[in-house]
N, C-alpha and C positions, 0 to 999 in steps of 0.2 A: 752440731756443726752448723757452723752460718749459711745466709745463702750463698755466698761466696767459693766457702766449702763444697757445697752442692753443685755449683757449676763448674768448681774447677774437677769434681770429681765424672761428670757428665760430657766435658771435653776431651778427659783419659780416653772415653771409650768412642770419639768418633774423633780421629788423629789431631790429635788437640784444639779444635773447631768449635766455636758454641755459634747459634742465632739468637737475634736479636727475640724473635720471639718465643726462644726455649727461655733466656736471660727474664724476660717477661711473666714464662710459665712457674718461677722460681720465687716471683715477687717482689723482683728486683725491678726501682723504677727507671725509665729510659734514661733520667736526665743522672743518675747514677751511673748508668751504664756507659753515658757520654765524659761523664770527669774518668771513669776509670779508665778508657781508652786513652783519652789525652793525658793522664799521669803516668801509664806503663806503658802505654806505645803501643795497643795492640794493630795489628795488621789486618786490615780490612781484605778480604779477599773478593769479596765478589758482594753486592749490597745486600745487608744485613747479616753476613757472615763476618766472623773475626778468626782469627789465627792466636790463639795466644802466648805471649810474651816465650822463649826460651824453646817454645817448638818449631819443627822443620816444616815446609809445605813441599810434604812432595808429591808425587804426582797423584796417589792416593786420594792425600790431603783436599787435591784441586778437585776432584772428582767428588769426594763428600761435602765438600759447598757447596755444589751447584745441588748436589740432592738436598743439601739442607734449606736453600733458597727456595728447591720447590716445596718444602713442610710435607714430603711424604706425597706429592699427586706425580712423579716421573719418576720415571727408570735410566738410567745408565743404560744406553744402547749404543748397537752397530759398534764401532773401533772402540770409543770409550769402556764398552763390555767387555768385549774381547781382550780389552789391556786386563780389566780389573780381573778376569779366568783365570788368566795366565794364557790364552788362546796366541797373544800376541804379544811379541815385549816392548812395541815401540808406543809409546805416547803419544797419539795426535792431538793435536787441537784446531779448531775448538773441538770442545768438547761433544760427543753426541749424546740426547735423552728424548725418552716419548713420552708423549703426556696423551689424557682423554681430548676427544676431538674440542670438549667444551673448556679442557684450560686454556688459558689466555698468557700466561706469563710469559716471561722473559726474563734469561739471565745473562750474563755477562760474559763472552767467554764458552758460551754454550750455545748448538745449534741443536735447538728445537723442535722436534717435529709431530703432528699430531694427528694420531694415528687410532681408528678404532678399534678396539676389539682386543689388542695385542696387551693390554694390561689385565685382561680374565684370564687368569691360571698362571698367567705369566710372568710374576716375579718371586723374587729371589733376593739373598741378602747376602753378600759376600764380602769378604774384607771389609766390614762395617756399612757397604754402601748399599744402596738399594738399587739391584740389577734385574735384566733380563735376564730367562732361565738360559741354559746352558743352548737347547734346542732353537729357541727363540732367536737367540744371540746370534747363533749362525744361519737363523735364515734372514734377518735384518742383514746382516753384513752380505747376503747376496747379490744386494743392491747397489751394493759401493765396490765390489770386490770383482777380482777376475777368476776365473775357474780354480788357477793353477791354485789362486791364495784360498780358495774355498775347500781343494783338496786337504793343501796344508793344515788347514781351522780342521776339519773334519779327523785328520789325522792325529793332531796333537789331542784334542776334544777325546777321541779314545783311547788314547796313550794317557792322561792323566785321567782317565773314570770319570768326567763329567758329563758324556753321556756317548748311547753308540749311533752310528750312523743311521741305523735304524729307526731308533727313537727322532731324529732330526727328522726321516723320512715322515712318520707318523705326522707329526705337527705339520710340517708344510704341508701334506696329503689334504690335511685338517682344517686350513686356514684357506680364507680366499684367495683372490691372484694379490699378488706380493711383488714389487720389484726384482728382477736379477733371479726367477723362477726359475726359469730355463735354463740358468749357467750353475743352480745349483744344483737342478736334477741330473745337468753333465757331471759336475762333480762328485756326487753320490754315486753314480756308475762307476766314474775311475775307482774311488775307492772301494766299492766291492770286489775291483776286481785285484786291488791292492791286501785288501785286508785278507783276502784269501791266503797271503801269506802265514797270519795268524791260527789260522784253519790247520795250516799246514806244521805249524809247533805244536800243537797242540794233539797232532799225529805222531810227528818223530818223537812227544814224551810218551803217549801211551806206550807206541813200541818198543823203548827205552824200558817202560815199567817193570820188565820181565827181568832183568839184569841187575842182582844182586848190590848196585850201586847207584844210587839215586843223584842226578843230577842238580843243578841249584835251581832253585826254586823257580826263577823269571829270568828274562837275559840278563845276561852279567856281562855289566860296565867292566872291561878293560882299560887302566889307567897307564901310562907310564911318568913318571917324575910329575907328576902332580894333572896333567895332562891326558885329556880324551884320548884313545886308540882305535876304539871299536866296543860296539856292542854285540856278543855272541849269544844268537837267539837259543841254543841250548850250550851248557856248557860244565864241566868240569874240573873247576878251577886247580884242585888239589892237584891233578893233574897236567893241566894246562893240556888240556882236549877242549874241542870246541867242533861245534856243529851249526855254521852257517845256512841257514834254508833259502834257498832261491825262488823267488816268488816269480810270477811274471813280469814285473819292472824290475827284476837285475837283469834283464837278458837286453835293456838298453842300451845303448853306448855308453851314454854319460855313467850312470848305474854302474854297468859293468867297468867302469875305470875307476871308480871312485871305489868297488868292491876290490879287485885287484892290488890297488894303493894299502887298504886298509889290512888286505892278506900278509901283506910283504912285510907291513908294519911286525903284522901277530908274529911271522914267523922269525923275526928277527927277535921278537920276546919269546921265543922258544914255544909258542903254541902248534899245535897238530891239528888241522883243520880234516874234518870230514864232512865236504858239503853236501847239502839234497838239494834234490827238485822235488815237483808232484811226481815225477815219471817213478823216481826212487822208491818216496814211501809207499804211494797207493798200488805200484804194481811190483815192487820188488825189495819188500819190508825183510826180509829175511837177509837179503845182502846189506840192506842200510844198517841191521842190528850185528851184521858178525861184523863190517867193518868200522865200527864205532868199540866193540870189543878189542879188534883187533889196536885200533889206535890207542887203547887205553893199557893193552901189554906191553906196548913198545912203549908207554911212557911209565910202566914200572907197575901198573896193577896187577893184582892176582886174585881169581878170582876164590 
């Protein structure tokens, strides 16, 4: 394989992107690499980055230039991070990266920031890009963020396993004073006091255990015609039984209207809801298990 070969195979793997000094590292000379740009048209994304010919720049794409401009000394942080997780879906720009307090660069498109300490332990490789770790990511974004959206980050952050709230606690514990501290130690309180919900599935399956019929595995996505419904934190699909858990934030207004909407929904798809609270499982587990039996003869089971 020519060098040619070799870089187009080396663009495959970072969204079809080479630099100028990978193009270099190949042995290929600049003033080579200048005809071939001006003969196919590559797109120049950011200096010393190219895009080549037939591929998309999407927002990925935009995000692994600016790592490749820094040659491996920055991270993708704050919102940029959080896009590349999946923490968040919307694309800001510019873009954010941390560097050692001694780099000096600049890139195009990307705000910069340089910051001690926070690149020991702390990266990560994700979607091809070289990011801050999960924990990291969201105590940088403390800084830029307001509570509500830190909950949000926190939440999603343990709903896809890239880490638990506890683990975020550790590292910031761990780290010196950080911008937006304060509004993230707010947010790690709400959510404990959210994720207690969690606590609480994980109660209605044990007591569930006893009963001849095992329920699915995690909550189960209800769809209709192609279309979100609800998510039933235990459930029984063959059936179409469902056990809604009430944590402390359904007992909201907004919560509680948004749960109510999504009830009327299930019951118009022919589900049987039997909901709990803490009061149910932890102090009256033997009512929440005959009437979960109960919903599941009326819907045709036998034990």
């Amino acid at each position: 394989m020519d060098c040619w070969g070799v870089l187009a195979g080396v663009a495959a793997g970072q969204h079809g992107l080479v630099a100028v000094w990978q193009v270099e590292e190949v042995g290929i000379a600049r003033q080579l690499l200048v005809r071939r740009v001006a003969e196919q048209g590559w797109h120049r994304v950011v200096r010393g980055v190219y895009l080549l010919p037939g591929m998309a720049l999407t927002p990925l794409a935009r995000v692994k230039a600016v790592d490749l401009a820094l040659a491996g000394r920055g991270l993708a942080s704050h919102r940029t991070a959080a896009f590349v997780w999946g923490l968040r879906k919307q694309f800001t720009r510019p873009m954010e990266f941390v560097v050692p307090p001694h780099c000096t660069m600049r890139v195009q498109d990307a705000h910069i920031r340089r910051l001690a300490r926070v690149l020991e332990g702390d990266g990560a490789h994700h979607a091809g890009v070289a990011v801050t770790a999960p924990a990291r990511t969201i105590c940088t974004l403390s800084g830029v963020s307001s509570v509500a959206e830190l909950v949000d980050d926190l939440a999603t952050a343990h709903r896809l396993r890239l880490v638990t709230p506890a683990s975020v606690r550790r590292v910031a514990e761990a780290s010196a004073r950080f911008a937006g501290q304060g509004r993230l130690r707010e947010a790690l309180e709400r959510v404990d006091r959210q994720l207690n919900h969690s606590q609480l599935e994980r109660l209605g399956r044990q007591l569930l255990a006893g009963i001849p019929l095992s329920p699915h595995p995690q909550p189960f996505v209800v769809a209709d015609e192609g279309g979100f419904v609800a998510e039933i934190d235990i459930a029984f699909p063959d059936y179409r039984v469902g056990v809604p858990i009430d944590g402390p934030h359904h007992f909201e207004p907004d919560q509680k209207r948004a749960d109510d909407d999504q009830r009327h929904r299930l019951h118009l798809l022919e589900w049987l809801l039997v909901p709990a609270d803490e009061m149910r499982l932890r102090h009256q587990p033997q009512v929440f298990v005959r009437q979960v039996i109960q919903a599941l003869k009326k819907k045709g089971w036998s034990q």
